[in-house]
Backbone bond lengths (Angstrom), bond angles and torsions (degrees), N, CA, C in turn:
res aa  C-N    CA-C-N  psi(-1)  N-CA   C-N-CA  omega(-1)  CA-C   N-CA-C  phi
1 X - - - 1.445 - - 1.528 108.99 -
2 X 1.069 113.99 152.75 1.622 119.50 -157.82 1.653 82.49 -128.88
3 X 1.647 104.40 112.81 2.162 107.42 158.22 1.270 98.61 -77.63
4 X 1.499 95.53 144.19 1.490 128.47 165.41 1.408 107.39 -95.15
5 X 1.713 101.98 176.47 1.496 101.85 -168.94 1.493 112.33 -89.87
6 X 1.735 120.17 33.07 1.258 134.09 138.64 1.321 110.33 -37.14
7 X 1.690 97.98 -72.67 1.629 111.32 -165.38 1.276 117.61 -66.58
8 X 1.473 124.58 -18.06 1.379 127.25 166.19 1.045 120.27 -67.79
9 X 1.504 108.44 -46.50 1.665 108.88 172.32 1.522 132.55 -50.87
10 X 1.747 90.90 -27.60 1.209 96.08 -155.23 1.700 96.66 -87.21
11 X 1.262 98.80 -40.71 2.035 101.64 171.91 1.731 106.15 -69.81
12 X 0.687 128.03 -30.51 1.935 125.28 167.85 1.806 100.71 -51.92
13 X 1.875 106.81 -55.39 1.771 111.10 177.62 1.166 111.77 -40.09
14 X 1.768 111.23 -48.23 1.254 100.59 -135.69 2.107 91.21 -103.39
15 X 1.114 130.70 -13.20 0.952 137.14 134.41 1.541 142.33 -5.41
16 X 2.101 92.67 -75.73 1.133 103.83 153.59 1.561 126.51 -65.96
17 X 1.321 122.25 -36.59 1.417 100.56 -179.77 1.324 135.23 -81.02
18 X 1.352 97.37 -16.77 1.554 113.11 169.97 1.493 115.32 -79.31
19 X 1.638 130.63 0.57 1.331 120.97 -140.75 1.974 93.20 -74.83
20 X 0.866 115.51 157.17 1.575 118.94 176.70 1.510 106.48 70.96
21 X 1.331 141.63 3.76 1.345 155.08 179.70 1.776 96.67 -87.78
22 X 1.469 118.81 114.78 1.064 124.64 159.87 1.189 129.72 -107.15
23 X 1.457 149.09 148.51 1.689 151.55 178.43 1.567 99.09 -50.00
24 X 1.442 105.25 126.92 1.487 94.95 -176.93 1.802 111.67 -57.07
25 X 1.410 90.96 167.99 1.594 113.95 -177.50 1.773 105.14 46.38
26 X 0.788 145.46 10.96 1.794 160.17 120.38 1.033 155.15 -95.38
27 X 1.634 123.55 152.90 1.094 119.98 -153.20 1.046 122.04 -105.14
28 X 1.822 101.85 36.20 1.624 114.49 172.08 1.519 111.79 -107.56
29 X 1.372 100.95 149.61 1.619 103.66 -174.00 1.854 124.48 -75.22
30 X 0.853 89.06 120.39 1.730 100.14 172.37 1.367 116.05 -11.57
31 X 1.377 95.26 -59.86 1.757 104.07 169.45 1.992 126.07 -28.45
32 X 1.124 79.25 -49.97 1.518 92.79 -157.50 1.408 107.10 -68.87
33 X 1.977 116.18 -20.24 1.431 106.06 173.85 1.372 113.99 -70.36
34 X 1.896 117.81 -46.49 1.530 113.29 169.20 1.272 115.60 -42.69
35 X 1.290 137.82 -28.00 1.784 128.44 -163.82 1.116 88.81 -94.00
36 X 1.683 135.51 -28.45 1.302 120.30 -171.44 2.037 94.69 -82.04
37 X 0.832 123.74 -56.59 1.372 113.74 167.05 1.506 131.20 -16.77
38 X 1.750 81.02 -71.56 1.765 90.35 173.39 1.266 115.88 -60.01
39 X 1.065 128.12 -53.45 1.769 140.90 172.60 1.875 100.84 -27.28
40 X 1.792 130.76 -48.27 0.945 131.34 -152.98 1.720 98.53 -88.90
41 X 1.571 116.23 -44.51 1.337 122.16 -167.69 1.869 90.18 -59.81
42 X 1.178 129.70 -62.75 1.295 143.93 157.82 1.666 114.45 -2.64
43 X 1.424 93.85 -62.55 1.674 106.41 -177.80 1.261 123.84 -103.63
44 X 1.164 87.41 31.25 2.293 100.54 171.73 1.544 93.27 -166.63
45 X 1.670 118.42 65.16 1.358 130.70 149.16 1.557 101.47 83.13
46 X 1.203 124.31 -13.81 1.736 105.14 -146.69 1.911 114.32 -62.44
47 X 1.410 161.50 -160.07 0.949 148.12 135.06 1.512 132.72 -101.86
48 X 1.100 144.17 163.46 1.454 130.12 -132.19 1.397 81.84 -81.49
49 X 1.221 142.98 -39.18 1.735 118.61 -160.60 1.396 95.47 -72.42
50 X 1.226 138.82 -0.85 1.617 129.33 174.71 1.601 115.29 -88.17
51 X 1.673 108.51 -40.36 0.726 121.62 -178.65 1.639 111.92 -79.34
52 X 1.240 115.78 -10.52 1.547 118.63 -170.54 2.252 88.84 -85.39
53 X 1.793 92.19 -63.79 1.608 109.10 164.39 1.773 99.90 -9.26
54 X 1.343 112.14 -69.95 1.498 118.84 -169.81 1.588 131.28 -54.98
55 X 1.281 85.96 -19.01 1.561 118.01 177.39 1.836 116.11 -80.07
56 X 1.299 103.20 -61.76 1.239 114.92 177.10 1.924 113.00 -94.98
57 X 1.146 95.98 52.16 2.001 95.76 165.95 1.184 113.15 -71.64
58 X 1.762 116.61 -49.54 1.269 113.72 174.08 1.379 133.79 -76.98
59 X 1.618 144.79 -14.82 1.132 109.72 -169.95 1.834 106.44 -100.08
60 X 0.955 95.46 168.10 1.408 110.21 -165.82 1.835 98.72 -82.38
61 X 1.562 125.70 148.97 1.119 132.79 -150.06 1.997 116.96 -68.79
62 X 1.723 89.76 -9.09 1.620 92.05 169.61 1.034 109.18 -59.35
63 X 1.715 128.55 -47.11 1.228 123.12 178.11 1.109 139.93 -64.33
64 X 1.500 118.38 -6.41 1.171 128.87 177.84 1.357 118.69 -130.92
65 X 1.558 100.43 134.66 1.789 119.62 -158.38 1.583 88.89 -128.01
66 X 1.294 128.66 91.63 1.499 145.81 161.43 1.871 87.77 -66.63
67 X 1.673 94.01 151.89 1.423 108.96 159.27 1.307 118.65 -115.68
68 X 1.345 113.53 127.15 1.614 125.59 -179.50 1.827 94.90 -4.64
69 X 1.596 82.55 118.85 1.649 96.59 149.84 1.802 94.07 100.95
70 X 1.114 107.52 -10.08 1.678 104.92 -168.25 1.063 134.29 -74.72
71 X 1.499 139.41 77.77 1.540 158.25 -154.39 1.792 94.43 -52.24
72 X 1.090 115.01 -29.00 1.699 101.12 173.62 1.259 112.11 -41.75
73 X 1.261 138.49 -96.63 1.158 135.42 -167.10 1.885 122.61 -29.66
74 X 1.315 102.52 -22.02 1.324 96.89 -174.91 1.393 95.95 -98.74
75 X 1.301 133.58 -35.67 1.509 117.89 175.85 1.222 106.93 -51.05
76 X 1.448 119.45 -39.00 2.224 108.04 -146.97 1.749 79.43 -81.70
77 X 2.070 135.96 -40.47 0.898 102.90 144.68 2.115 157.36 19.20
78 X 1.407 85.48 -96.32 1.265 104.91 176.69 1.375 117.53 -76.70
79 X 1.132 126.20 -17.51 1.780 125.38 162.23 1.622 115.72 -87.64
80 X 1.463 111.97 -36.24 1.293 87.93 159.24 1.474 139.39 -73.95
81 X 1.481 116.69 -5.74 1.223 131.67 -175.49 1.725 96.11 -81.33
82 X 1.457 107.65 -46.70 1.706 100.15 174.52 1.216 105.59 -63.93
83 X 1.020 146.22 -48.08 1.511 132.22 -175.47 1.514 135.49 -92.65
84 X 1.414 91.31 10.74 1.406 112.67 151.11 1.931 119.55 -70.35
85 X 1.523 99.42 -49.62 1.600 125.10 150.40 0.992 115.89 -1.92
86 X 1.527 103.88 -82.36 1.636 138.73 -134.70 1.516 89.51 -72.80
């Protein structure tokens, strides 16, 4: 499967909003758990709006402007609701 510049956008978004956001108690950047996320949905079949989903868990819905019809928002949705769960 070949990403489009969905998935760029969506790691540039999620980038910017996290920028200076580190993993608690370390001095690794926030970033790098979503790419490790996205990277996994990616490498066990998933499709880019899941993998985009994986990308954008954190910002809150100002930041995000889906276009009619766009299952993103309801996936990153439905995973945070599971891991709210967990």
């Amino acid at each position: 499967m070949d990403l489009t510049t969905r998935y760029r956008n969506a790691l540039t978004l999620a980038f910017d909003v996290h920028a200076g956001d580190f993993r608690k108690g370390k001095a690794v950047p926030y970033i790098s758990h979503l790419m490790s996320v996205s990277a996994l949905v990616l490498e066990h079949g998933g499709s880019e709006d899941e993998a985009i989903a994986a990308l954008l868990l954190r910002p809150t819905a100002t930041h995000i402007r889906p276009a009619p019809g766009c299952a993103v928002p309801a996936y990153a949705v439905a995973v945070q609701r599971g891991a709210q769960q967990d």
